[in-house]
C-alpha positions as CSV (number, residue, x, y, z in Angstrom):
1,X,4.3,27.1,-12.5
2,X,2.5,23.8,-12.0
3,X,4.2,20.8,-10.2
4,X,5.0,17.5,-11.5
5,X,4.5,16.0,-8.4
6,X,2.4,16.5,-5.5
7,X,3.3,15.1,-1.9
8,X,0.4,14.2,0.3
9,X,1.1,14.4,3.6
10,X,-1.4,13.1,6.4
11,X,0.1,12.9,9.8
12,X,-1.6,11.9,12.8
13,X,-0.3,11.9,16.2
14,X,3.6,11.7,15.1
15,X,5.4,14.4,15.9
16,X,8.7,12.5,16.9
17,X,8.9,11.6,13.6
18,X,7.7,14.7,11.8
19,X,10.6,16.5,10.7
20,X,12.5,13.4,9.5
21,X,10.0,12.6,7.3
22,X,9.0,16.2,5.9
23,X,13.5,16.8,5.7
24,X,13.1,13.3,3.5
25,X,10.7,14.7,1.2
26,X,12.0,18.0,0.9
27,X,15.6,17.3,0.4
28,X,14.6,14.9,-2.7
29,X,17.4,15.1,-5.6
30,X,13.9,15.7,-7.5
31,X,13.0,18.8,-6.9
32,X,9.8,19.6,-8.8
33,X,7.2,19.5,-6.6
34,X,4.7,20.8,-4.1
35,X,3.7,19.3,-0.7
36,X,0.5,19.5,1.2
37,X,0.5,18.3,4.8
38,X,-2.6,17.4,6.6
39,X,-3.2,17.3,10.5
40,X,-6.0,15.4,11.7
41,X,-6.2,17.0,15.1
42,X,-3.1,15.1,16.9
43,X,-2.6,15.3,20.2
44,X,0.8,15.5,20.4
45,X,2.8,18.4,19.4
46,X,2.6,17.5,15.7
47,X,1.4,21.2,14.7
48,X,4.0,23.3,16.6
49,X,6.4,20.7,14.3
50,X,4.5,20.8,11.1
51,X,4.2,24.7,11.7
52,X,7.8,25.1,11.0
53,X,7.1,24.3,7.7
54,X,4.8,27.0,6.6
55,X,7.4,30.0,5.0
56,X,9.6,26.7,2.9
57,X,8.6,27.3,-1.1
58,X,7.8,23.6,-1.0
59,X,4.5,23.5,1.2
60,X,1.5,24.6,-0.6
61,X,-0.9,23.8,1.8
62,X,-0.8,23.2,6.0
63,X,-4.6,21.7,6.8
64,X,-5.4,21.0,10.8
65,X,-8.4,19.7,11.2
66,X,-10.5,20.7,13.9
67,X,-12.1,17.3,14.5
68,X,-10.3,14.1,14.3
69,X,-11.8,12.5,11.2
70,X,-10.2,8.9,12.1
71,X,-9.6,7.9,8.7
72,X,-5.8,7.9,7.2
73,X,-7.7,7.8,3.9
74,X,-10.2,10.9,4.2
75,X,-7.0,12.8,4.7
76,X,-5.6,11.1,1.6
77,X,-8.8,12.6,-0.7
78,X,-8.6,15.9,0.8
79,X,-5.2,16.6,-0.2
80,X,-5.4,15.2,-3.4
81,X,-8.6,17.2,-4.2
82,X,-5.5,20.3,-3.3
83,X,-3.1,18.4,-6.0
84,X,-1.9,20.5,-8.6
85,X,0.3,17.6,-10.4
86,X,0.7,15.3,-12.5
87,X,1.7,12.6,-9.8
88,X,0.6,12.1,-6.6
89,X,3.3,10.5,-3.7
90,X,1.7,9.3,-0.3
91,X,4.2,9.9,2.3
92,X,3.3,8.8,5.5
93,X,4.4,11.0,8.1
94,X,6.3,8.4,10.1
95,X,8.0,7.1,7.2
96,X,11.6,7.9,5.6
97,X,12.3,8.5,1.7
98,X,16.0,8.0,0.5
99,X,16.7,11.3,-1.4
100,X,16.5,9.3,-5.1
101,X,12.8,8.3,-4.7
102,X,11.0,10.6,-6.5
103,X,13.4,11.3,-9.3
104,X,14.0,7.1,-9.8
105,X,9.8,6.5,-9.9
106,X,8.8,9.8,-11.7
107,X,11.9,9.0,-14.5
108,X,9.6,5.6,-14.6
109,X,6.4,7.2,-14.9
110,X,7.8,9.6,-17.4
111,X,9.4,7.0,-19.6
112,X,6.1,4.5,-19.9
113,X,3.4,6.9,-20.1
114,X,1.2,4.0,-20.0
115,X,2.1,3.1,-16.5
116,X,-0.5,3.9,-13.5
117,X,1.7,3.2,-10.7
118,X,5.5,2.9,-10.2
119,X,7.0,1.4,-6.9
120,X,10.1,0.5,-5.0
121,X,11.1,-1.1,-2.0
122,X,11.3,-0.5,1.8
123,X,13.5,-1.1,5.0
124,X,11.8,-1.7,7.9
125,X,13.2,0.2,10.7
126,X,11.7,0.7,14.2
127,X,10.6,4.0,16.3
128,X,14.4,4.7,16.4
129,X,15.0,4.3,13.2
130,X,17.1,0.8,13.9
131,X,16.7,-1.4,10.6
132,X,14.6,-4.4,11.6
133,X,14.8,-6.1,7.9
134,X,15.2,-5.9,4.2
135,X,11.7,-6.4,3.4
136,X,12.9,-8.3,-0.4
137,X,16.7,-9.3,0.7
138,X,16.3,-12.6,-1.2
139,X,14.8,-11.1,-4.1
140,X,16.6,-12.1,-7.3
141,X,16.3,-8.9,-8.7
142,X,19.7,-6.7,-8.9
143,X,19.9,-3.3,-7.2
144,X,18.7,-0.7,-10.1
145,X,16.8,-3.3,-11.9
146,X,13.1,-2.9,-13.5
147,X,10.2,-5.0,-13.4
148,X,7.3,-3.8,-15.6
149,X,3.6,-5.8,-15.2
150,X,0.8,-5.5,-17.5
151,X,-2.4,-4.5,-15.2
152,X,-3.7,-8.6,-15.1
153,X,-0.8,-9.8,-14.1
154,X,-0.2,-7.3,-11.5
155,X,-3.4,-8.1,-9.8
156,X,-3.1,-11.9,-9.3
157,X,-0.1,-10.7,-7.8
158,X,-2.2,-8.4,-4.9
159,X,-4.7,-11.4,-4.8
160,X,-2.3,-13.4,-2.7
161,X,-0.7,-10.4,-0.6
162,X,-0.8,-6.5,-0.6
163,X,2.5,-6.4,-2.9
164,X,2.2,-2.7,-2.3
165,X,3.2,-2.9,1.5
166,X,4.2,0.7,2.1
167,X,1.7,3.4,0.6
168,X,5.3,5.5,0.9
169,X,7.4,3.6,-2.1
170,X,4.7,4.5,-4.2
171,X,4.0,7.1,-6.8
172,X,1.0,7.3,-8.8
173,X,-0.9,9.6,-11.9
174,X,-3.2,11.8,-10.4
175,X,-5.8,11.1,-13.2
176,X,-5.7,7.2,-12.6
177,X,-6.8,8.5,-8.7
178,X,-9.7,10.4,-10.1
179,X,-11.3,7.5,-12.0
180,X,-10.2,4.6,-9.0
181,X,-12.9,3.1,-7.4
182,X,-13.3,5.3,-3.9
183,X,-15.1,2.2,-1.6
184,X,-11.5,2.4,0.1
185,X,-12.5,5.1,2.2
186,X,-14.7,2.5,4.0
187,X,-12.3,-0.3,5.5
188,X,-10.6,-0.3,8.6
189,X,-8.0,-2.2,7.7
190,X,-7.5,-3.1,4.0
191,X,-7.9,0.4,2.2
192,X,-4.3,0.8,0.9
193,X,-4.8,-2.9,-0.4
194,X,-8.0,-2.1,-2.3
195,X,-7.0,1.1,-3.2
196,X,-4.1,-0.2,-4.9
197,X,-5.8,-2.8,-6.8
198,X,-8.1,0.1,-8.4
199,X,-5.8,2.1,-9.5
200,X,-3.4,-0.8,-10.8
201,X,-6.4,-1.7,-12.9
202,X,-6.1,1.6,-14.7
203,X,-2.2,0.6,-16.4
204,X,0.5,-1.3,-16.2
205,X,3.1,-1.0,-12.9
206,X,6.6,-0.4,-12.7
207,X,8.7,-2.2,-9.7
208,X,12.0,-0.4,-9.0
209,X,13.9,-3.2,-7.1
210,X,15.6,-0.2,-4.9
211,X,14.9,0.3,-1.2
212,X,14.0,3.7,-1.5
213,X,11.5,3.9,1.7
214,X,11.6,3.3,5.5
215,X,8.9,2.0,6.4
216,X,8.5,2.8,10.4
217,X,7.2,-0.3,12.8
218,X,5.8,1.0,15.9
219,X,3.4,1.2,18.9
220,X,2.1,4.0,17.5
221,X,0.7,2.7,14.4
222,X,-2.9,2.3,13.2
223,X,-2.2,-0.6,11.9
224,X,-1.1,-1.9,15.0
225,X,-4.7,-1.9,16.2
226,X,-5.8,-4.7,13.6
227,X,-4.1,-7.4,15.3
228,X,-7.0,-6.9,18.4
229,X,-9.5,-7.5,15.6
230,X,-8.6,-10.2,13.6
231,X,-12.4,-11.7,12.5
232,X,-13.0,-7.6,11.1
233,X,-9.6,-7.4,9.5
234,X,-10.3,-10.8,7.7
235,X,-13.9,-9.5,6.7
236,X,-11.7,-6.6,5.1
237,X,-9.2,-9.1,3.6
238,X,-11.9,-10.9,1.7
239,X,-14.2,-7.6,0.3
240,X,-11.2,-6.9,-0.9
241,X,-9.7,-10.2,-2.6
242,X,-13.2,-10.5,-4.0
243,X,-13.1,-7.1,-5.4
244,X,-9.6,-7.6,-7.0
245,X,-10.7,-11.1,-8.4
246,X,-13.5,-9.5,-10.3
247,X,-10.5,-7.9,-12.2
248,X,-8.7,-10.7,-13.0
249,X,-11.0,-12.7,-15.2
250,X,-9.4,-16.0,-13.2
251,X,-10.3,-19.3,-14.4
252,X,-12.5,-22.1,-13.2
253,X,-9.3,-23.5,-11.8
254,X,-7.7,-20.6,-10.6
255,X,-10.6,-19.7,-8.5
256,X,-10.6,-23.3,-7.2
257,X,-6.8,-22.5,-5.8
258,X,-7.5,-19.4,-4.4
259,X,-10.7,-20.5,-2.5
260,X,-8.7,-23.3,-1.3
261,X,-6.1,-20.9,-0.2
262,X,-8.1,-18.6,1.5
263,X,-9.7,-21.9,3.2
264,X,-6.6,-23.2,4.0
265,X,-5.4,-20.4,5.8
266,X,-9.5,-19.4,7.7
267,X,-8.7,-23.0,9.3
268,X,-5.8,-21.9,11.0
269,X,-7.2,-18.3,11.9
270,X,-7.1,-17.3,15.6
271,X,-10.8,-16.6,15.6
272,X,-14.0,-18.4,17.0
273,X,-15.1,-21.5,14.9
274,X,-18.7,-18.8,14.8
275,X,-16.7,-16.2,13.4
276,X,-15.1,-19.2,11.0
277,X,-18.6,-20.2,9.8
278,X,-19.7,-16.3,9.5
279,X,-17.1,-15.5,6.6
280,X,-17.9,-18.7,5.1
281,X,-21.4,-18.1,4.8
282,X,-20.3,-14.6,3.7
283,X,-18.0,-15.4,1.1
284,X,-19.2,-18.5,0.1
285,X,-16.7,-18.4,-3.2
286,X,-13.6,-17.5,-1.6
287,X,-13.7,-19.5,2.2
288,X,-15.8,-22.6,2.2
289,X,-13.9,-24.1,0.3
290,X,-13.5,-28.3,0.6
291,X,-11.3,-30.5,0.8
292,X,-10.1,-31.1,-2.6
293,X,-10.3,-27.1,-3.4
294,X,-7.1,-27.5,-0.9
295,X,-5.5,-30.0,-3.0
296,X,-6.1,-27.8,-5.9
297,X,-4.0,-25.2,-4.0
298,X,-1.1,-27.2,-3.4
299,X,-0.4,-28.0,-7.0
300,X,-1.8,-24.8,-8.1
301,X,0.9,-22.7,-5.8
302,X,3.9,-25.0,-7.8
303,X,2.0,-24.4,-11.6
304,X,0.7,-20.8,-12.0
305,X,2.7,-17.8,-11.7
306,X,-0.7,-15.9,-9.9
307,X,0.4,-18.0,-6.8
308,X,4.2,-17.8,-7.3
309,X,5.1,-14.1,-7.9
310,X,8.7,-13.8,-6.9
311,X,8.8,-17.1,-5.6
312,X,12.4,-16.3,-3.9
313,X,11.2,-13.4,-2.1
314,X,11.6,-14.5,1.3
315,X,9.1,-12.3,3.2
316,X,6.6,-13.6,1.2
317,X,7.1,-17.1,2.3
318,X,4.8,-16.9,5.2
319,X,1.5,-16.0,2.7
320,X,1.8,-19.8,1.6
């Protein structure tokens, strides 16, 4: 029998936090599903963990790679090209999944049929497993409650910040994936980011104001690595940004608040004044912005909702 949902996998180099996350996924109260884990050549002792696996009804595929591939999102399209369902569930191999994940986001996905993606919400916890913070504790939203955005809105939304945070509290159709635009594969740093505003393109999105995900902060990270690099992460940022604004059909005024945004905040980058000048002469329409593009900001960020998405959200703060 064909699954509903198929559970990607990709795990590199995190063995200590292996079988908590595979446990997550495979004591879900939703139970109809396959899961495909992928190795890319860890040197830890990921395998001997991930071998443990291989007899459980669950686990469809084990893939080790036999050269490291250094690309979190190579390893996503090679287990999705394995999918058999209907939806597809990134589950990052140091994250945790409350056990009501899949059944609250496919009982979405299954109600609005017109929906692409449907996401909740993450703790943040730490290589222990401590909790470090409720990523939307000041979000007015109750516990159990259902935001539903048509595809527009939802992208001036990931204009101003990856709303999307945790590829983990996400569940997506796997046909949306096979029509999304794949340039992804090529950033460093921002490939979840533009990933997410292809395929929200594609329908409308469901928020599920539930922490539902554990999202792991640790020295082990990728992402960890982008902090050492911050003039190629920005390059990233803005491909990106520009890529999601050419969804949005913004106005002449809207683009004037985000370039003076994105200018706003280049000022205060911790790069060289070069590397400043580079990006502005890169993206002319998104960083070299003036003075008055600025001002447009400041009321702008007060007047239109693109700038204000859950203005009470208090981790969000820090974008503005």
């Amino acid at each position: 029998m064909t699954p509903t949902v198929s559970v990607i996998i990709p795990n590199y180099n995190h063995a200590p936090y292996l079988k908590e996350r595979i446990d997550s996924v495979l004591n879900q109260t939703y139970q109809d599903f396959e899961v495909i884990i992928l190795d890319d050549r860890s040197p830890d002792n990921s395998v001997e963990v991930i071998e443990q696996y291989r007899s459980n009804p669950h686990v469809a595929h084990i893939i080790v790679n036999e050269q490291n591939t250094g690309n979190t999102f190579i390893q996503w399209e090679r287990g999705i090209s394995l999918s058999q369902g209907k939806y597809i569930w990134i589950a990052e191999s140091d994250d945790v999944a409350e056990p009501q994940l899949l059944e609250a986001l496919v009982g979405q996905l299954e109600q609005h049929p017109d929906a692409s993606v449907a996401f909740c919400h993450s703790r943040l916890i730490d290589g222990e497993g401590r909790l470090l913070s409720e990523q939307n504790a000041k979000n007015p939203a109750q516990p159990g409650q259902v935001t539903i955005d048509d595809s527009k809105t939802f992208l001036r939304h990931l204009l101003i910040f990856n709303y999307i945070y945790n590829a983990s509290m996400v569940v997506f159709r796997r046909d949306v994936y096979d029509k999304a635009n794949n340039d992804y594969r090529q950033f460093r740093y921002c490939g979840d980011w533009h990933f997410w505003g292809s395929v929200c393109a594609a329908g409308s999105v469901i928020e599920v104001h539930d922490m539902l995900s554990r999202f792991r902060q640790h020295q082990r990270k990728v992402t960890e690595h982008a902090k050492k690099d911050v003039a190629k992460r920005w390059n990233d940022e803005m491909k990106t940004i520009a890529y999601i604004a050419s969804l949005c059909d913004l106005t002449a005024l809207e683009q004037r608040c985000l370039k003076g945004r994105l200018s706003k905040r280049l000022r205060k980058a911790d790069m060289t004044e070069g590397e400043r000048q580079q990006l502005r002469n890169e993206y002319p329409a998104l960083c070299n912005g003036s003075t008055l593009d600025m001002i447009c900001y400041e009321v702008g960020k007060n007047l239109f909702g693109f700038l204000r998405h859950r203005e009470n959200m208090g981790f969000l703060s820090k974008f503005f």
